[in-house]
Each structure stands twice: as C-alpha cells, then as structure tokens.
C-alpha positions as CSV (number, residue, x, y, z in Angstrom):
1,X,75.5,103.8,112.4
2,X,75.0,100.7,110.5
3,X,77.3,100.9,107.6
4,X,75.4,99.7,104.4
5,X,78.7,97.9,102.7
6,X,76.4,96.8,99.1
7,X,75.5,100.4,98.7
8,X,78.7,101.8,99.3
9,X,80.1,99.1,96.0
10,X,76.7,99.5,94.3
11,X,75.7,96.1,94.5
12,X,73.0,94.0,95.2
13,X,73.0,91.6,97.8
14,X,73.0,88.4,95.8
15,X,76.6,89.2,94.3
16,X,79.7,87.1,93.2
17,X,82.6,87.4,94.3
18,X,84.1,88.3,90.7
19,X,81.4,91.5,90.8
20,X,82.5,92.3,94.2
21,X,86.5,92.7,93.5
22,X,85.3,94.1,90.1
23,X,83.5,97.4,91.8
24,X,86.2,97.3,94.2
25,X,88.6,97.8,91.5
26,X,86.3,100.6,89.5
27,X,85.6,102.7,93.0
28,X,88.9,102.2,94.5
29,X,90.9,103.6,91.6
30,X,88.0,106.1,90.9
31,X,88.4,107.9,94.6
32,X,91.9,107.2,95.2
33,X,92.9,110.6,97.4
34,X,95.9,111.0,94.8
35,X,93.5,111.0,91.6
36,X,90.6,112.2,93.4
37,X,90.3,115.7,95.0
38,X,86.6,116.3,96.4
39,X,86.4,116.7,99.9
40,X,85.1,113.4,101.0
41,X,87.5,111.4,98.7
42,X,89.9,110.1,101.6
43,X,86.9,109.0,103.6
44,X,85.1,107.5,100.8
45,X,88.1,105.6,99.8
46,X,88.7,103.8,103.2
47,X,84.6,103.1,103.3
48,X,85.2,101.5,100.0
49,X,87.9,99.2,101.3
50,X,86.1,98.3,104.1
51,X,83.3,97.3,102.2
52,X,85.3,95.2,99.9
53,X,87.5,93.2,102.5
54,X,84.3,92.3,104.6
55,X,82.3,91.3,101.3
56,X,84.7,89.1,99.7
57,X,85.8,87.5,102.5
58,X,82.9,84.6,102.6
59,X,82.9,84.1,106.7
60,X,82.5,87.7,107.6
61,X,80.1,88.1,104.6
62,X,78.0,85.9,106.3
63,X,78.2,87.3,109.6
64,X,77.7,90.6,108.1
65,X,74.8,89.5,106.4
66,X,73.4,88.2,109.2
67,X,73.6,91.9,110.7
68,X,72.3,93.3,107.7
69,X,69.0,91.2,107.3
70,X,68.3,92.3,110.6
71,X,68.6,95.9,110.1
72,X,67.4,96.5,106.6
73,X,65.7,93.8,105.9
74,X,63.9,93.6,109.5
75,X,64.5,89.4,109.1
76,X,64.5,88.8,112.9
77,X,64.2,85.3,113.0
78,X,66.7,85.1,111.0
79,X,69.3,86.6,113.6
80,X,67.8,85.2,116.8
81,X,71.9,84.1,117.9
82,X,72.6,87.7,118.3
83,X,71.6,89.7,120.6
84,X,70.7,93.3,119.9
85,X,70.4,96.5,121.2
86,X,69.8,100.0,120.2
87,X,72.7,101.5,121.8
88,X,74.8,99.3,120.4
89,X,74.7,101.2,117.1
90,X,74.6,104.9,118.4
91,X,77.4,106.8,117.3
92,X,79.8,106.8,120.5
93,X,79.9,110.3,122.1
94,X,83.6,110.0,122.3
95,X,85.2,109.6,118.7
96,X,88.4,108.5,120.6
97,X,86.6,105.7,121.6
98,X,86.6,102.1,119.3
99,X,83.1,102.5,117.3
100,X,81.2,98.9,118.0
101,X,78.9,99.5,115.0
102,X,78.5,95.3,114.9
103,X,76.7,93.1,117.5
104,X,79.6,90.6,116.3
105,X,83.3,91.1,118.1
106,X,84.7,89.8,115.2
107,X,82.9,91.8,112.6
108,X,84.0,94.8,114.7
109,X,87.6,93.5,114.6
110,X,87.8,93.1,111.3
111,X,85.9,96.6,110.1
112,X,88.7,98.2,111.8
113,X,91.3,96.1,110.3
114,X,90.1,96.9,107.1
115,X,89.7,100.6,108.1
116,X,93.1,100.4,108.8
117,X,94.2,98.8,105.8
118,X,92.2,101.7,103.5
119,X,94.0,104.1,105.2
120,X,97.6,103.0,104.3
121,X,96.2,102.7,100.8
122,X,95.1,106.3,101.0
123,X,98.6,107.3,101.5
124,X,100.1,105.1,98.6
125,X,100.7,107.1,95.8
126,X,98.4,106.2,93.0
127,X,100.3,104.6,90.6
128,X,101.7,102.2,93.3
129,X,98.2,101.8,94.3
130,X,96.9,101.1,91.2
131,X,99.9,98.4,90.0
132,X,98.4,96.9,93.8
133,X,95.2,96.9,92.8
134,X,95.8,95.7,88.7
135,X,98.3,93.5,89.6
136,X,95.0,91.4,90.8
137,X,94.2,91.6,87.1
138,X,97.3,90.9,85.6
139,X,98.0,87.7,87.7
140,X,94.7,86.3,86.6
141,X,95.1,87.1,83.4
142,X,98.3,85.4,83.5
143,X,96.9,82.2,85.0
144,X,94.2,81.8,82.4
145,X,96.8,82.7,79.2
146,X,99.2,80.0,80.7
147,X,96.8,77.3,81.3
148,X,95.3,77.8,77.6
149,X,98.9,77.5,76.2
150,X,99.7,73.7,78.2
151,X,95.7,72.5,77.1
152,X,96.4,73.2,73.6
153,X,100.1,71.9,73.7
154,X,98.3,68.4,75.0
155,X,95.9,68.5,73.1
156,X,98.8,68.9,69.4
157,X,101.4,66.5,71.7
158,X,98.8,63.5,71.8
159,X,96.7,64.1,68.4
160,X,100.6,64.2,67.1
161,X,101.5,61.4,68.3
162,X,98.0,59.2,67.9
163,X,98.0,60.7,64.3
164,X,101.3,59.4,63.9
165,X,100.5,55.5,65.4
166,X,97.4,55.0,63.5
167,X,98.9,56.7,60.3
168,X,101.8,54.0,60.4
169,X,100.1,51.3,61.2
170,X,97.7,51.7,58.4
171,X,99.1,51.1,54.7
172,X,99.3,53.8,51.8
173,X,97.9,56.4,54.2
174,X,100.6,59.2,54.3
175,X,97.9,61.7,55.6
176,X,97.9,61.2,59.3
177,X,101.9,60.6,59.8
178,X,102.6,63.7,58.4
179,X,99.6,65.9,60.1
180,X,100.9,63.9,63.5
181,X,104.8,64.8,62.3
182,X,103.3,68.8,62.3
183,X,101.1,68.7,65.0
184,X,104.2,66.7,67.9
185,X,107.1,69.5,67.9
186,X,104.0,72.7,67.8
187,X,102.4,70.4,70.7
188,X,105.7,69.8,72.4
189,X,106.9,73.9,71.6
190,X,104.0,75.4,73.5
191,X,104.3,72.9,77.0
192,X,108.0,74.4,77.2
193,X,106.6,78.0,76.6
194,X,103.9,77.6,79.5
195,X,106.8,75.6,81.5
196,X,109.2,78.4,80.7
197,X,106.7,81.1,81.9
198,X,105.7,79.6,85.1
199,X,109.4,79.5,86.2
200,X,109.5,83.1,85.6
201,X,106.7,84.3,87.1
C-alpha cells in the first residue's frame, strides 16, 4: 500500500523543512518503544522515521511527491515519466519478499534504508535516543548563540574604536573617547568568548 508519509507527521503537503524535523522530533520521542508501550508503538516508530528521512531529504521529497500527486491527488499529467501499475502497489503475498511500494527504484531503496535506520533507533534506549534526537536542537542552538556573541563583539570592537577616532580628533569632546574606551575591550571580550567556544565544541 501507498504509504501516506504527511499523514503519518501530521502535516500538510506545503511544509518546511524546519516543520518537518520539528514533528519528527515531537512523534519520534512521543512513540519511542522505550517510553511508549501500546501495541503498535514499535511499528509506528519506524513509519515515523521513514516519513521523516524521505521528507526532509529534498530529492526524494520530490520524487515522492511526484508518487503522491499521482495517487492522492489523481495529478496524472503531472507523473507522465513514470510508469504505473496497479500491482505494483499490492501488498506482496510473500512478506519475505522486498515490498516495491514505489514506481521509483530509488524511492524503494531509500524507504528501506530508512526502515532500517528506525529500527536500530527502536532498539536504542530512550535516553540515548533522545540525546540523538535533541542533540539536533542543541547544536542549532549553539550555532545561533555563538554567531550573536561575534555580531555583537563587532559591532562594540568597531563603534569602540570609531568612537574613539572621531572623539580624538575632535577638540573638548571627551564623550565619545571614553564611550569608544568602554565599548573596545567588551567588543574585543566577547570575539574571544565565541572564538573560545568554537574550539571547544
């Protein structure tokens, strides 16, 4: 059967790719087999990261979404490089057998990867899991934190320094000199701290 990979995140089709690691992240953590102890949980959980390593991976979102106009959205013309067949998406009588639930070889390929992949996840525990999962989080978060620190460091180490030029080469006007004298070492201070955290991250 066709898998519907949006329903399975609870998205729409017109989706970033920020709102697509986002439900990942929610869902994934949500029916981890460790944390999560209905019936379907295990299956559910490798659906779910199958869904998210076809979707946010832009080539075989496309492809995918190619397959899914056709079969949901009936957009024929659309999908006239493929060529489709009804038995193609039958469930195979033999469950041994690789399911081709894609008209696309690669699509196919990569579903199973990513079946694969969910599975090893299932059998993480859940708080390794979940550092996996947050550490996604945590890097961004540090990446955005660190490139704040060395704009505003600039920003103090040049309106230090211009504060300073234009203060001394203006007479009686103690103002700026002082405000640049202030603004050059807190400038200067936070460039070494973003320096100082790259090198340890």
């Amino acid at each position: 059967m066709f898998p519907d990979y949006y329903k399975i995140l609870g998205l729409s089709l017109n989706v970033s790719k920020e709102e697509i690691k986002k439900a990942y992240r929610k869902l994934a953590l949500e029916f981890h087999p460790d944390r999560n102890k209905s019936a379907d949980a295990h299956e559910k959980f490798i659906e779910i990261n199958e869904a998210y390593l076809i979707l946010y991976d832009d080539e075989a979102r496309a492809k995918y979404d190619n397959e899914y106009n056709y079969h949901f959205l009936n957009q024929k013309e659309e999908c006239s490089d493929f060529n489709y067949s009804n038995e193609r998406y039958r469930e195979p009588e033999n469950t041994n057998k690789r399911e081709a639930r894609f008209n696309d070889d690669d699509l196919n390929d990569w579903s199973t990867k990513a079946k694969r992949q969910g599975a090893e996840y299932a059998r993480m525990a859940f708080e390794d899991f979940s550092k996996l999962v947050l550490g996604f989080v945590k890097e961004t978060g540090f990446q955005l934190g660190n490139t704040l620190l060395i704009f505003f460091g600039l920003i103090l180490t040049i309106g230090g320094c211009g504060n300073i030029v234009i203060g001394l080469s203006t007479s009686g006007e103690m103002g700026n000199p002082i405000f640049g004298i202030i603004m050059l070492p807190i400038g200067i201070l936070l460039w070494r701290a973003a320096n100082k955290n790259w090198e340890k991250h």
